[in-house]
mmCIF file of the C-alpha atoms, coordinates in Angstrom:
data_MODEL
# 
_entry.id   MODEL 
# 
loop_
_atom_site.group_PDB 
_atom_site.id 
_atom_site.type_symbol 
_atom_site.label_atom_id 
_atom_site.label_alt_id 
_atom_site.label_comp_id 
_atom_site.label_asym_id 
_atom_site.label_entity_id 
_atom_site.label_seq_id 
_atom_site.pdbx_PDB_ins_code 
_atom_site.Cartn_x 
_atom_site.Cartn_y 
_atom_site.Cartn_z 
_atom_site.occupancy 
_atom_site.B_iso_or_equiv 
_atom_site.pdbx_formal_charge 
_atom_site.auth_seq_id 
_atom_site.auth_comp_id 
_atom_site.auth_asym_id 
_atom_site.auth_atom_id 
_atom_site.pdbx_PDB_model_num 
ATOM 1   C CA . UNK A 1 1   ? 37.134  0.011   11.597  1.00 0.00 ? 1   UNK A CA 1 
ATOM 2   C CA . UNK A 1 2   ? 37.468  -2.419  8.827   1.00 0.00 ? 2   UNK A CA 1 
ATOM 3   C CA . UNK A 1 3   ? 35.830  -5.670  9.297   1.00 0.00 ? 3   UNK A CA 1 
ATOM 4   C CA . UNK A 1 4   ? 36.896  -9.553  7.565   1.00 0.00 ? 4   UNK A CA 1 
ATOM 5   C CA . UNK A 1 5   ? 34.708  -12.762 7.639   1.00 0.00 ? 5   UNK A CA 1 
ATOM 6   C CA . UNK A 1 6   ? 35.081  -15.667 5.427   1.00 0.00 ? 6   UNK A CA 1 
ATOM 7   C CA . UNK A 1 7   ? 31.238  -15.566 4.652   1.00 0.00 ? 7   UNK A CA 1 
ATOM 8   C CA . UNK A 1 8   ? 29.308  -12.540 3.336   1.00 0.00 ? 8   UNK A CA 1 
ATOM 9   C CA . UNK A 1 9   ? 26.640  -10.233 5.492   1.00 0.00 ? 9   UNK A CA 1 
ATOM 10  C CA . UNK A 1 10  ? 23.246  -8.346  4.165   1.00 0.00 ? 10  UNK A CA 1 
ATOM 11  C CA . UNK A 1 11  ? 23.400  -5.309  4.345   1.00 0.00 ? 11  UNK A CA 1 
ATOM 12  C CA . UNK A 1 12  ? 21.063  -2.911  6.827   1.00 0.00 ? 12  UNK A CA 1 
ATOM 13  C CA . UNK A 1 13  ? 18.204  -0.247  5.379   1.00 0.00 ? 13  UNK A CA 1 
ATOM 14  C CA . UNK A 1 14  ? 16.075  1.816   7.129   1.00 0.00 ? 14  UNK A CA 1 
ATOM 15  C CA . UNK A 1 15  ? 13.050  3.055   4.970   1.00 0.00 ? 15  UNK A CA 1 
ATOM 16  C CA . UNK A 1 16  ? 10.324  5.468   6.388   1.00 0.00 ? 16  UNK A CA 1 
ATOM 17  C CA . UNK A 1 17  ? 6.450   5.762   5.355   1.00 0.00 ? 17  UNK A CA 1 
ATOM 18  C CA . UNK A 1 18  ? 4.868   9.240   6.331   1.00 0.00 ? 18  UNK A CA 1 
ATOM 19  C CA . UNK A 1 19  ? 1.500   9.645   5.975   1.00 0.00 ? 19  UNK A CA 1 
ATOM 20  C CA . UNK A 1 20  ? -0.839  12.481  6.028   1.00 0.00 ? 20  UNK A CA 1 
ATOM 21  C CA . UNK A 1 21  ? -4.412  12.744  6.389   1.00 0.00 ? 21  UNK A CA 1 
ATOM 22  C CA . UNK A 1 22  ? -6.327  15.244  4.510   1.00 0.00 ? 22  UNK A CA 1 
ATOM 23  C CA . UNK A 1 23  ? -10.197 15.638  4.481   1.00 0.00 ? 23  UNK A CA 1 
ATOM 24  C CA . UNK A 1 24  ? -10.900 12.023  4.697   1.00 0.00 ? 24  UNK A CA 1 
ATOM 25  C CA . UNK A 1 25  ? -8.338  10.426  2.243   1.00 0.00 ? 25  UNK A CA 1 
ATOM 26  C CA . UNK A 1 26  ? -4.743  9.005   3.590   1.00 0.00 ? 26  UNK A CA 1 
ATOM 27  C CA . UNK A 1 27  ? -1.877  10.198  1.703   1.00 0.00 ? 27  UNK A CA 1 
ATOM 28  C CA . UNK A 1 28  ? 2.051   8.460   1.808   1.00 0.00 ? 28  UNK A CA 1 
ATOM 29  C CA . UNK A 1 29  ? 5.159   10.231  0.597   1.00 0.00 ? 29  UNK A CA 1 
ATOM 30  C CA . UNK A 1 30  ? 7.041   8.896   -1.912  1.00 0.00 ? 30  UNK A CA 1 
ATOM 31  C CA . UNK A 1 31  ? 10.502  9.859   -3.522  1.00 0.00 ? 31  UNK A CA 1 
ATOM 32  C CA . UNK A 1 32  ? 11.176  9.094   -7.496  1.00 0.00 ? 32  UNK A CA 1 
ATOM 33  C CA . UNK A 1 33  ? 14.644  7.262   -7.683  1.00 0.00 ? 33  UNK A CA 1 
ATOM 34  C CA . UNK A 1 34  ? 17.134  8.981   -9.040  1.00 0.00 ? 34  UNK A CA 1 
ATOM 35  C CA . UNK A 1 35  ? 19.648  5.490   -9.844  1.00 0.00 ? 35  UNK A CA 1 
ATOM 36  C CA . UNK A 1 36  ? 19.381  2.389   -10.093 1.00 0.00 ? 36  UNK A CA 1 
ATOM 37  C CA . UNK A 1 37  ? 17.712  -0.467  -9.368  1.00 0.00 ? 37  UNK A CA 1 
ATOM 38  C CA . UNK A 1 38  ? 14.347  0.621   -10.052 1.00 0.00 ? 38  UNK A CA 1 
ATOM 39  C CA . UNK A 1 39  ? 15.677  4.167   -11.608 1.00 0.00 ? 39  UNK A CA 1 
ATOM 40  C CA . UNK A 1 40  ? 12.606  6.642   -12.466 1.00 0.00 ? 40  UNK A CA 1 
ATOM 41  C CA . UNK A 1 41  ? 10.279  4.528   -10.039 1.00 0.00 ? 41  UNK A CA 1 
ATOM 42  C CA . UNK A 1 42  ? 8.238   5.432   -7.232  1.00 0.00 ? 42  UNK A CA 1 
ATOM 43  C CA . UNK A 1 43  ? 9.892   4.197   -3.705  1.00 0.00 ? 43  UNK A CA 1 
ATOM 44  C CA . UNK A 1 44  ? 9.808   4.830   0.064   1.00 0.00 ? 44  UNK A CA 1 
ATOM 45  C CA . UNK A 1 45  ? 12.307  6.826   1.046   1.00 0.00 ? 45  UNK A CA 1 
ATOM 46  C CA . UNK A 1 46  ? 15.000  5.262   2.640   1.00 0.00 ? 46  UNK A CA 1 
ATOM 47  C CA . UNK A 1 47  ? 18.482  3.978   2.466   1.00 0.00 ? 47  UNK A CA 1 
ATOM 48  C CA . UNK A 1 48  ? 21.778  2.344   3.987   1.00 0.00 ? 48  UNK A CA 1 
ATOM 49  C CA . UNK A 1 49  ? 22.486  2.123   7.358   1.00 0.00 ? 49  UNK A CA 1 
ATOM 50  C CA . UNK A 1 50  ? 26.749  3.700   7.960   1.00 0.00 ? 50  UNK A CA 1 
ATOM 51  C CA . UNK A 1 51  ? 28.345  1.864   10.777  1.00 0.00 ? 51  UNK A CA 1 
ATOM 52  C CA . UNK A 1 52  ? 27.991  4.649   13.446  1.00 0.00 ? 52  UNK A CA 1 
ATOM 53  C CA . UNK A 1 53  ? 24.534  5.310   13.469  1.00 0.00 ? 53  UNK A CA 1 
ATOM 54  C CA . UNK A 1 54  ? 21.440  3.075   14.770  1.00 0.00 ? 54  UNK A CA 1 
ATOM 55  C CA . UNK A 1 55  ? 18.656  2.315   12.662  1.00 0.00 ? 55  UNK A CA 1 
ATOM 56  C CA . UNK A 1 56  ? 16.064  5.058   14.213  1.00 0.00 ? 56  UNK A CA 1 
ATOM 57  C CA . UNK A 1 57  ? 19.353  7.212   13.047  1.00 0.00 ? 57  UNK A CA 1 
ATOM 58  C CA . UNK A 1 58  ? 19.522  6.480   9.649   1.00 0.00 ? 58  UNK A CA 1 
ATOM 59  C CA . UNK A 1 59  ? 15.832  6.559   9.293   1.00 0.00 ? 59  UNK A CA 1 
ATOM 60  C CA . UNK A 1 60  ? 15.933  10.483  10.037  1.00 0.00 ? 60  UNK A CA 1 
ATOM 61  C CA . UNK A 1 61  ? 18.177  10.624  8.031   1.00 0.00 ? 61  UNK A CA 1 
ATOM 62  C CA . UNK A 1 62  ? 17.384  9.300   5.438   1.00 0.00 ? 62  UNK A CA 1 
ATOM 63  C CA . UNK A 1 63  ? 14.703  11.354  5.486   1.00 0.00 ? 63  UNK A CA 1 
ATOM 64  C CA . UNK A 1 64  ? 15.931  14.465  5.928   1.00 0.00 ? 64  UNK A CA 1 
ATOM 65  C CA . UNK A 1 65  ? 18.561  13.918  3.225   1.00 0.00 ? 65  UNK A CA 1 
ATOM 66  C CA . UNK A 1 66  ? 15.614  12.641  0.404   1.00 0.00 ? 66  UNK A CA 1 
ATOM 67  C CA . UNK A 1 67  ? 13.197  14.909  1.689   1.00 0.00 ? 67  UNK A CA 1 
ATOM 68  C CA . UNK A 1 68  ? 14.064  18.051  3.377   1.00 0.00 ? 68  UNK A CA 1 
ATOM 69  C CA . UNK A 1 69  ? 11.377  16.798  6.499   1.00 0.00 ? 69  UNK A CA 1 
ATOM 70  C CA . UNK A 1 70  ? 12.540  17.085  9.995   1.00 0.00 ? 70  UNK A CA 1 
ATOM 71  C CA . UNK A 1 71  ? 11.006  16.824  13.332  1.00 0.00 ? 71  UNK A CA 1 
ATOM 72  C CA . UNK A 1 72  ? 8.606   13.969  12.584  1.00 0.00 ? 72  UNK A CA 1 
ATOM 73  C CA . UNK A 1 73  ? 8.520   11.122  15.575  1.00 0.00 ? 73  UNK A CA 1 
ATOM 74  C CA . UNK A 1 74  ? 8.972   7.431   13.563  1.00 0.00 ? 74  UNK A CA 1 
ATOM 75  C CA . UNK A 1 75  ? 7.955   4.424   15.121  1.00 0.00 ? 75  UNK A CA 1 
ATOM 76  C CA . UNK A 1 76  ? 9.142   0.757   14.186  1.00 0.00 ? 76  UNK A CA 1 
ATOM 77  C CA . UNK A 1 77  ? 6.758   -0.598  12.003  1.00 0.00 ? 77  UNK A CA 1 
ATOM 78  C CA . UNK A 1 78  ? 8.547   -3.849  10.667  1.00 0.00 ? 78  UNK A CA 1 
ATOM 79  C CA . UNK A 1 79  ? 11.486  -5.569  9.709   1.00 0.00 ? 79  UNK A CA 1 
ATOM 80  C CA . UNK A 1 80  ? 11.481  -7.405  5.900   1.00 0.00 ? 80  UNK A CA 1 
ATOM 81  C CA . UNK A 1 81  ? 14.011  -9.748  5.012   1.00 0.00 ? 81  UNK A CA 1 
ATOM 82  C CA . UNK A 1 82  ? 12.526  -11.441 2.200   1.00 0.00 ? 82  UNK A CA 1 
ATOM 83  C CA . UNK A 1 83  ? 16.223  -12.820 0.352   1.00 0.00 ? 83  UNK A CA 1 
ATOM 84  C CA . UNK A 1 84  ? 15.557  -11.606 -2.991  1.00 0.00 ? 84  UNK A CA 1 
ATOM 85  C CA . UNK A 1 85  ? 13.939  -8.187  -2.357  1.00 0.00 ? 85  UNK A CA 1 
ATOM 86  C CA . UNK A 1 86  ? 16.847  -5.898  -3.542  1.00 0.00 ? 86  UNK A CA 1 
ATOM 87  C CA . UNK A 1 87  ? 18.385  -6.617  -6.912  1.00 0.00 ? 87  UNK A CA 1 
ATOM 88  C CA . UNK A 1 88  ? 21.852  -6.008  -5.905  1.00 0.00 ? 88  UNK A CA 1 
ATOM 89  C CA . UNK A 1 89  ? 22.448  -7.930  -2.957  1.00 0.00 ? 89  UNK A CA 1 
ATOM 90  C CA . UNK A 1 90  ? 21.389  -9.315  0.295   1.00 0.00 ? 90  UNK A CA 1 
ATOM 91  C CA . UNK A 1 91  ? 19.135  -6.822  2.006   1.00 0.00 ? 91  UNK A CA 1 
ATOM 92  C CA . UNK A 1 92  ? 17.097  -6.251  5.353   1.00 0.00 ? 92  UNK A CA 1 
ATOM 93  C CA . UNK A 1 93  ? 15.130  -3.346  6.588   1.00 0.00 ? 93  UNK A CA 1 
ATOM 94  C CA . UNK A 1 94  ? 13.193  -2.279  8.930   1.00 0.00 ? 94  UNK A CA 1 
ATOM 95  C CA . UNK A 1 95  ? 9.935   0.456   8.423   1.00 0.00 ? 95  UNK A CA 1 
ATOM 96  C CA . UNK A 1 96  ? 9.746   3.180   10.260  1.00 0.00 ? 96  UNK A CA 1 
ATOM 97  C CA . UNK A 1 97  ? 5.996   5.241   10.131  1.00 0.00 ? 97  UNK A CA 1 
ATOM 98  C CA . UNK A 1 98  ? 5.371   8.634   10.547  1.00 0.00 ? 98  UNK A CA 1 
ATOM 99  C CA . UNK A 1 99  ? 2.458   10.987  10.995  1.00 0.00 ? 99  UNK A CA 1 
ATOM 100 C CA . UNK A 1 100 ? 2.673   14.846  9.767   1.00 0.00 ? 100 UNK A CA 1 
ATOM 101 C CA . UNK A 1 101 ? 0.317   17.356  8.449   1.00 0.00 ? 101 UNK A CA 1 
ATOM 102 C CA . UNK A 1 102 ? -0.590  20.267  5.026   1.00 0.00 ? 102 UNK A CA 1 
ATOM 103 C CA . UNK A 1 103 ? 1.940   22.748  6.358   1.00 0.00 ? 103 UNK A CA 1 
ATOM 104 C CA . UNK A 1 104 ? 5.366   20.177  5.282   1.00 0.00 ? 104 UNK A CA 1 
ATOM 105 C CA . UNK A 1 105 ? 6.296   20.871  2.313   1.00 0.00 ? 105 UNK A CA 1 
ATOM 106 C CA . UNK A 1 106 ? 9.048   17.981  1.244   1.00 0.00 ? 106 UNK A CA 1 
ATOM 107 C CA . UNK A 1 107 ? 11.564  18.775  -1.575  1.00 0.00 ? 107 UNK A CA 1 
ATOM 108 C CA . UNK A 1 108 ? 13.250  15.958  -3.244  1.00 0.00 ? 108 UNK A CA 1 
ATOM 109 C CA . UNK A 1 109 ? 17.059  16.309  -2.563  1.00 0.00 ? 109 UNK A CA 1 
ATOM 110 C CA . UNK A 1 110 ? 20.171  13.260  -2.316  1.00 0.00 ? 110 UNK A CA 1 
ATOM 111 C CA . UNK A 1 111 ? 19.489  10.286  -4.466  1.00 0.00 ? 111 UNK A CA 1 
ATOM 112 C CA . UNK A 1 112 ? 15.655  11.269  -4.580  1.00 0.00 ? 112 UNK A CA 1 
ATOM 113 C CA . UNK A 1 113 ? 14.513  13.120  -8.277  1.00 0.00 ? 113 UNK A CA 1 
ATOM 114 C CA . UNK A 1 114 ? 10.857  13.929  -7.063  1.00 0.00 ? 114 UNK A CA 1 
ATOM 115 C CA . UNK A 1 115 ? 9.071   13.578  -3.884  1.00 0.00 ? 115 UNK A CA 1 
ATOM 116 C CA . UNK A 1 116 ? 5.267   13.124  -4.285  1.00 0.00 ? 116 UNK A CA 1 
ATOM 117 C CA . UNK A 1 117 ? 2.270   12.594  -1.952  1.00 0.00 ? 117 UNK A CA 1 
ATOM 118 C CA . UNK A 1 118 ? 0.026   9.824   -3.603  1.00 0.00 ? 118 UNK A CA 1 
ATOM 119 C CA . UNK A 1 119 ? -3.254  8.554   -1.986  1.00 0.00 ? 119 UNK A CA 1 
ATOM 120 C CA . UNK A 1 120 ? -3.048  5.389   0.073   1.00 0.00 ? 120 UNK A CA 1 
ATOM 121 C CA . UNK A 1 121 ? -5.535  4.371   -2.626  1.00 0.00 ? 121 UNK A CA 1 
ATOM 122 C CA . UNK A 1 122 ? -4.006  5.044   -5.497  1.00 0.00 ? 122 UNK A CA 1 
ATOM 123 C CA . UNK A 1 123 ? -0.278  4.242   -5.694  1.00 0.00 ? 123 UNK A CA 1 
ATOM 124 C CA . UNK A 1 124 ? 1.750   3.878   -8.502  1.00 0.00 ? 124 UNK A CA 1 
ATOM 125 C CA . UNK A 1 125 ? 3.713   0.567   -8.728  1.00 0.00 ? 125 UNK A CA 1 
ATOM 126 C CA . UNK A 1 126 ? 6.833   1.212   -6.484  1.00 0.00 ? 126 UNK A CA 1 
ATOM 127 C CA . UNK A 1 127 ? 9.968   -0.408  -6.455  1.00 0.00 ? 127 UNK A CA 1 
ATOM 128 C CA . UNK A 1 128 ? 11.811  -3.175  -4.311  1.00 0.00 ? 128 UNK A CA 1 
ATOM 129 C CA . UNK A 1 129 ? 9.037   -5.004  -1.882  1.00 0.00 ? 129 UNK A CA 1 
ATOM 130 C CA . UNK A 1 130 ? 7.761   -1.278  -1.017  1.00 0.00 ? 130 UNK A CA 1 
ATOM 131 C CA . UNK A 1 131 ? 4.004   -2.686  -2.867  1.00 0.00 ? 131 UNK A CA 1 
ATOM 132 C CA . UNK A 1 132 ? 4.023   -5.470  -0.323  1.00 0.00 ? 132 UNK A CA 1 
ATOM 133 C CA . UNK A 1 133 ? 5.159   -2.947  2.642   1.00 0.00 ? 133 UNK A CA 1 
ATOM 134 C CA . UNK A 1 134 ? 2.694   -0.717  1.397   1.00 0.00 ? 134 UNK A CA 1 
ATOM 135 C CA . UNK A 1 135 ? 0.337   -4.093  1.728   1.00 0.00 ? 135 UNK A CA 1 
ATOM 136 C CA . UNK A 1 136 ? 0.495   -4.698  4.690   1.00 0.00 ? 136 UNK A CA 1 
ATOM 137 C CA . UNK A 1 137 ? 0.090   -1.227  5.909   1.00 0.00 ? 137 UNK A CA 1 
ATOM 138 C CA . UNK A 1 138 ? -3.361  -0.859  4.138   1.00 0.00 ? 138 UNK A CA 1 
ATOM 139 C CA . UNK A 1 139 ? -4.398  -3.960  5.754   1.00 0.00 ? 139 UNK A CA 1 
ATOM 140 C CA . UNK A 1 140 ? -3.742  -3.268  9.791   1.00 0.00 ? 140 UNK A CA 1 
ATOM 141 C CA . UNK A 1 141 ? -5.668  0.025   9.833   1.00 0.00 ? 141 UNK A CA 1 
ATOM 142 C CA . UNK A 1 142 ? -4.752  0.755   13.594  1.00 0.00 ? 142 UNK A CA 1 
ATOM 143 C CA . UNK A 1 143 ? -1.373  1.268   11.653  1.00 0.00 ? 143 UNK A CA 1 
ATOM 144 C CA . UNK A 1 144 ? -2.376  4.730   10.541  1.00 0.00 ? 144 UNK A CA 1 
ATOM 145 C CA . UNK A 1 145 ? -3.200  5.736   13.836  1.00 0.00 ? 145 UNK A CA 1 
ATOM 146 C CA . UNK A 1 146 ? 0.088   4.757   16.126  1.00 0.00 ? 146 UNK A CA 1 
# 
C-alpha cells in the first residue's frame, strides 16, 4: 500500500534492553553496529518498524534477527522522541525490557557485528540516545524487576 502526504512522517523503532542477573551484578545485551550512523559502536538492539507488524512485533524481531534470542516476554518500557536523536532522520521509539538468564547464548547476526553482555555498571558509550535510555533505566530500579 503506498502512502502520499504533502508533509513528511518519523519514522517508527522498536529497540529492546535484556538484562540478566548474575551473582549480584546486572548485565544488558548489547549488539556492535555493523553500518552506519554510529558504525563499530555499542547499541541496543533494535530497528524499523515494516508496515504490517505492531511494535511488540518488530521488537521480537528485531531481536531475534540481531541476536538469535527467542522466547523472552518484553514489556513497554518507554517511548523517546527526542527530534534530533537519530542522525538520519526523524525518529521515535519505544523500549521494550526483557528478563533472561546464563543458559542464552546470543549470536550477533543481521545488521549486528558483535553481541556483548556488559555490566549495567560499566557500559561503553553507545550510540543514538541509548546512554540516556540506559539512564533512565539505572535510575527507576523497580525497572529491573518488572
Amino acid at each position: 500500500m503506498k502512502h502520499c502526504y504533502d508533509y513528511p512522517r518519523p519514522a517508527v523503532t522498536a529497540d529492546i534492553i535484556i538484562l540478566r542477573k548474575s551473582k549480584d551484578e546486572q548485565f544488558v545485551l548489547l549488539i556492535e553496529r555493523k553500518h552506519p550512523p554510529f558504525e563499530g559502536m555499542w547499541a541496543l538492539p533494535g530497528g524499523f518498524l515494516d508496515m504490517d507488524e505492531t511494535l511488540e512485533t518488530a521488537a521480537l524481531r528485531e531481536l531475534q534477527e540481531e541476536t538469535g534470542i527467542t522466547g523472552v516476554e518484553l514489556k513497554q518500557f518507554h517511548t523517546f522522541s527526542k527530534v534530533d536523536r537519530d542522525p538520519r532522520h526523524r525518529t521515535i521509539t519505544t523500549v521494550f525490557i526483557g528478563f533472561t538468564d546464563d543458559t542464552i547464548s546470543p549470536v550477533a547476526g543481521d545488521d549486528a557485528a558483535n553481541v556483548q553482555w556488559f555490566s549495567m555498571d560499566k557500559l561503553p558509550p553507545l550510540a543514538f540516545d541509548h546512554g540516556e535510555v540506559m539512564e533512565m533505566v539505572k535510575k527507576n530500579p523497580g525497572i529491573t524487576s518488572l
